[in-house]
N, C-alpha and C positions, 0 to 999 in steps of 0.2 A: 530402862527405856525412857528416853525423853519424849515431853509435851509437847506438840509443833502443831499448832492451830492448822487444823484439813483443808486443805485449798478445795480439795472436793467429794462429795458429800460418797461417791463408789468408793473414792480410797479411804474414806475417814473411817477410825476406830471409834466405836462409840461406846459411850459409859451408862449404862442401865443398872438400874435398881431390879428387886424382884419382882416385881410388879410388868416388866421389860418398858416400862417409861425409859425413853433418853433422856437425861437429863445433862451431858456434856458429848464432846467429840475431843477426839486428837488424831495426830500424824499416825496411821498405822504400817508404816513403808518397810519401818522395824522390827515387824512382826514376825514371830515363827509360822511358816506358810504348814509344816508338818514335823509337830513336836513327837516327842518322843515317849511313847505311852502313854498319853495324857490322861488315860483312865485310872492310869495306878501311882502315878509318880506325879507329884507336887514337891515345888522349894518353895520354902517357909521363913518370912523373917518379919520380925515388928508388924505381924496383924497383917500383912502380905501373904500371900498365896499367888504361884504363879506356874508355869507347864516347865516343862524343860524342852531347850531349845536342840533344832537338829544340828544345828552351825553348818549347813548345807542348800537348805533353799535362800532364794532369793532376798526376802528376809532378814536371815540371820548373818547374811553376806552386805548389805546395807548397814546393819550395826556396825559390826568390822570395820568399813571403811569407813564410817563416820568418828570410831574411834579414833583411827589413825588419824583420819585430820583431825581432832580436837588435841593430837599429841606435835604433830606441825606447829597449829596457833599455840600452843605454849613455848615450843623453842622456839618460834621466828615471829611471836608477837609484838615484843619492841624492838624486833629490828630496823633498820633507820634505811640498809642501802637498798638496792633492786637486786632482784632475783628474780630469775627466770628459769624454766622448764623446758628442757631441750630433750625433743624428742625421739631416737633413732630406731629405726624398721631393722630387726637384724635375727636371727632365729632364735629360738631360748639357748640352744646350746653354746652360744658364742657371747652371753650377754656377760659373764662375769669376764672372762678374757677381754671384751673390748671395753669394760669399766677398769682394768685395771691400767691399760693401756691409756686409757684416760685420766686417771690422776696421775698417772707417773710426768705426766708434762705441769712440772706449778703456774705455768703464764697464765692456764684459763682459767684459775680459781675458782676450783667446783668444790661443792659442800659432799661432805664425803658419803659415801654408798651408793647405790643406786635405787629405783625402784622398777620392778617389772609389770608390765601393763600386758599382762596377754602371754602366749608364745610367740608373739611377731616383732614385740620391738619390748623398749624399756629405755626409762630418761633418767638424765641425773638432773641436779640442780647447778644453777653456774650463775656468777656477777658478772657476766657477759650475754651478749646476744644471739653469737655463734660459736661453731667450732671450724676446726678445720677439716678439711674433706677427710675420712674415714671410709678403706676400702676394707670389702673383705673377698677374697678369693679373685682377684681381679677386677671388682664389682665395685663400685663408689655405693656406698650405704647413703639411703634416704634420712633426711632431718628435718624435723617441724619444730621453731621455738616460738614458744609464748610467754609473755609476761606474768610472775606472780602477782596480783594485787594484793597485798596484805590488809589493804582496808576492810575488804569483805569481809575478813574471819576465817570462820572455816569453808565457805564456799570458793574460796580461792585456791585450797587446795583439793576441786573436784576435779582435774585433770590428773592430778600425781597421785590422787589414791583409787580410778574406777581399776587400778586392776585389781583390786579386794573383790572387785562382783565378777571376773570371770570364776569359773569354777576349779577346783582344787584337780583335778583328772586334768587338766590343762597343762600344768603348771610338773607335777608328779610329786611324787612321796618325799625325796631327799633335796626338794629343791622350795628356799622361803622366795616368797612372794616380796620384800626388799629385805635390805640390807642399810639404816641408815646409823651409823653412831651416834650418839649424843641424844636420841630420841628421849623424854620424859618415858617415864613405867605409865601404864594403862593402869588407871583406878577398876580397881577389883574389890568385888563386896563377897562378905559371906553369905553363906543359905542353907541350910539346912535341909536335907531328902528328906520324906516322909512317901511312905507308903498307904496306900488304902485298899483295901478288901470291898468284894459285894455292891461297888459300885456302879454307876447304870453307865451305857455303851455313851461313846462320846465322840462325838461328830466333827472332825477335824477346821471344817470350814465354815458352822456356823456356833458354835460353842463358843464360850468366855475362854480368853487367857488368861485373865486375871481375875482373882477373885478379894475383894477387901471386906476387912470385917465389917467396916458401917454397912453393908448391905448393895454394897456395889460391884456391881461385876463389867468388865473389857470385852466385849463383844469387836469381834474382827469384822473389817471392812466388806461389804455385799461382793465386790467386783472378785471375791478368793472363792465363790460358788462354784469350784469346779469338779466335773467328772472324777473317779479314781482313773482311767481313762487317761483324759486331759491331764491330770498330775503329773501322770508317766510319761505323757510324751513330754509334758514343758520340762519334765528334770533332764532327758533324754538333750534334748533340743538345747539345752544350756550346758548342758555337758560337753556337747561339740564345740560351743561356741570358744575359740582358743585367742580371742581379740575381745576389747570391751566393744565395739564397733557391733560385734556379731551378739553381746550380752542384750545389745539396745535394740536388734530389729528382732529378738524372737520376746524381748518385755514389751515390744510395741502391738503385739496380738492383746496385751492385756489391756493397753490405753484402749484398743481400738472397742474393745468390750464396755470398757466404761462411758466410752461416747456415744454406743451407738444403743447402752439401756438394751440389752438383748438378754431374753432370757435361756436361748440356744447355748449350746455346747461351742466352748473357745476354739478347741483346737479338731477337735472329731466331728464325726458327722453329727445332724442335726438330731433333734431326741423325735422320740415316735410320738405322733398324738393317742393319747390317752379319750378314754371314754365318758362320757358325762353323766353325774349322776342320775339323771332324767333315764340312758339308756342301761346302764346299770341295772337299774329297777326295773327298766321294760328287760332283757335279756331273761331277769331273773323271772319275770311272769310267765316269758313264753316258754322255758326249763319248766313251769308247772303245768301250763295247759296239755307240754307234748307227754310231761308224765301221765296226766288224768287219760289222754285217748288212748294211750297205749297199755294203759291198763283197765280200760275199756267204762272206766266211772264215767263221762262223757262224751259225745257223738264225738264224729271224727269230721275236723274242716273239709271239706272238699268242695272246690271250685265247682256249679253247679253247668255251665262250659267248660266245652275243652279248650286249650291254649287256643292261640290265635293262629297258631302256623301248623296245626292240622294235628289227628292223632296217628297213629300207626308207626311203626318201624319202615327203612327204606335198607333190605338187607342188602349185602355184598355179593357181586356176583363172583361163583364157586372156581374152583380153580379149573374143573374141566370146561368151563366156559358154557354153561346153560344157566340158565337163570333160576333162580325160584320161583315155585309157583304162587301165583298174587293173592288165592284167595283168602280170607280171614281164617282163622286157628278155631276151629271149632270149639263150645266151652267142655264134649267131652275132654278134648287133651288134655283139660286142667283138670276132668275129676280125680276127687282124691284129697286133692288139694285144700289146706283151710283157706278160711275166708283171708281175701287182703284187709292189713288195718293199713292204711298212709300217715304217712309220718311226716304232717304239713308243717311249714319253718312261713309264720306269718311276715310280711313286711315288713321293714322299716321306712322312714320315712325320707321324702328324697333329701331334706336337709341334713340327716343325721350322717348319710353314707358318706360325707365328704369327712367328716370325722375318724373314720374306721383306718385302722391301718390298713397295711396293705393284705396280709396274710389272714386276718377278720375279713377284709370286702371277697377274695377271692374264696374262700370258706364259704362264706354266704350265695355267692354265687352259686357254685357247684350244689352246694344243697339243695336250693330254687330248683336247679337244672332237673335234679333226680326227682324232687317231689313232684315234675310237670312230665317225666317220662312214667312214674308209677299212677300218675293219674291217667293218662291215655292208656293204660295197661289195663288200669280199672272201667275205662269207657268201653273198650275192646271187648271185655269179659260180659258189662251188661249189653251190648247189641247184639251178640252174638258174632 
């Protein structure tokens, strides 16, 4: 993984001690966003430790194409003439048949292979500006050229390699993503597996990737804080995406995260408000007091008025169409009966309830309801 100084502080990897002091940052774009048991499986080499990578998110699909261009700037670094990237819109199924239809003409002197950008089009390379019109099925095919800048390096070949960031489900099993001859071999290192037992759980998205022996450990960039959730839809969502065009507007929910410092959920709905310590500890007081009345160690709360909107029941009238009769239920009807205990649920306060979720406020609700219907039952009882 290379060093590339963080443009910004959501995407930057940061380098911590044990201690979790920062003490550096780097590019973390190259990151594995969801390794591959990272609880059990480490590669090992010269005092390194590091995860194993899925070669599938977003991530490990940015190494990829930075490889390939760093294998561009070596074939076409001292190159002297102009080259250019010529783009054509055409389906995946047709891109090796109208590449080859393409070299077989030598006037336009193209560099040989192709690369595919997506399922919708794919360019070669060419010492020309244009081609000639190319139909397919009756159809004149779409063309976009631009010019190689070789001064850049390797950001000049970021048009000829983003199709390494659509995803693999794109493209399908028996079909590479280009085809160029003469390419330089990708520098490949060794590493050693190792396994480990009894190790503690380990948390995809705020956990080191790297571990080095001086004491330093690769903490991944804040703005990778997502839902498992979120995960599934962003892999989902790139999975469709069968154009680099469509790679860019569903990684553009992540910029929009990083700009806007949210601690909310990226892609799903927002998360639930959670409880504050303060009410925690009240919850858990009033779980004690309703244990003490109901086991009779303590009086029992009762509102010493009745509610404000009157006591008594207003029954239904019966289906043969007479009423009930209005007078009060004499307290024989209840002999027999034990005594009532009520089972008071004290207030909260009015700034807490905007806290409460929804399925807590309506809870609390309904229980108020019944402790102010078993109290007018108890007023009923003492008036007779």
């Amino acid at each position: 993984m290379e060093a590339e100084r963080a443009t910004s502080g959501e995407f930057a990897a940061t380098w911590r001690n044990y201690q979790g002091e920062i003490v550096g940052s780097t590019f973390g774009g190259t990151m594995c966003w969801m390794p591959l048991k990272p609880w059990s499986l480490r590669i090992v080499r010269e005092g390194w430790s590091g995860i194993v990578p899925c070669g599938e998110c977003p991530g490990c699909l940015e190494f990829y194409r930075r490889r390939l261009a760093d294998r561009f700037v070596k074939k076409y670094g001292e190159w002297k003439h102009a080259l250019y990237l010529i783009r054509i819109y055409a389906p995946i199924e047709h891109h090796a048949a109208l590449s080859r239809k393409l070299h077989r003409r030598r006037g336009l002197a193209l560099e040989p292979g192709f690369i595919r950008l997506g399922a919708t089009s794919f360019a070669v390379i060419a010492h020309v500006k244009g081609l000639p019109p190319l139909y397919l099925g009756g159809r004149r095919l779409g063309t976009r050229t631009e010019p190689i800048r070789l001064s850049r390096g390797r950001r000049a070949w970021r048009s000829a390699t983003v199709g390494m960031l659509v995803a693999r489900e794109a493209y399908g099993a028996q079909l590479n993503r280009f085809y160029c001859r003469g390419l330089p071999h990708a520098e490949k290192e060794s590493w050693d597996v190792h396994t480990q037992s009894g190790a503690k759980s380990y948390n995809r998205a705020r956990d080191p990737r790297v571990w080095k022996s001086a004491n330093l450990v690769l903490v991944p960039p804040e703005v990778w804080s997502l839902g498992r959730g979120d995960r599934r839809r962003l892999r989902r969502d790139l999975g469709r995406a069968n154009s680099p065009e469509g790679v860019a507007s569903v990684m553009a929910m992540v910029s929009e995260l990083a700009a806007r410092k949210s601690q909310s959920s990226l892609i799903g709905p927002a998360a639930r408000p959670v409880l504050s310590r303060d009410q925690v500890l009240e919850s858990y007081a009033m779980a004690a007091r309703r244990s003490k009345a109901a086991s009779g160690s303590e009086p029992p709360l009762i509102s010493p008025s009745p509610p404000s909107e009157g006591g008594g029941y207003v029954s239904s009238v019966h289906m043969g169409g007479a009423d009930p009769p209005k007078q009060a239920a004499r307290p024989a009807d209840f002999a027999g009966l034990e005594p009532w205990k009520p089972r008071h649920f004290a207030a909260l306060p009015e700034d807490s309830l905007s806290e409460l979720t929804q399925k807590q406020y309506l809870h609390r609700t309904n229980r108020k309801l019944l402790d102010e219907q078993l109290e007018r039952i108890a007023q009923r009882l003492k008036g007779g």
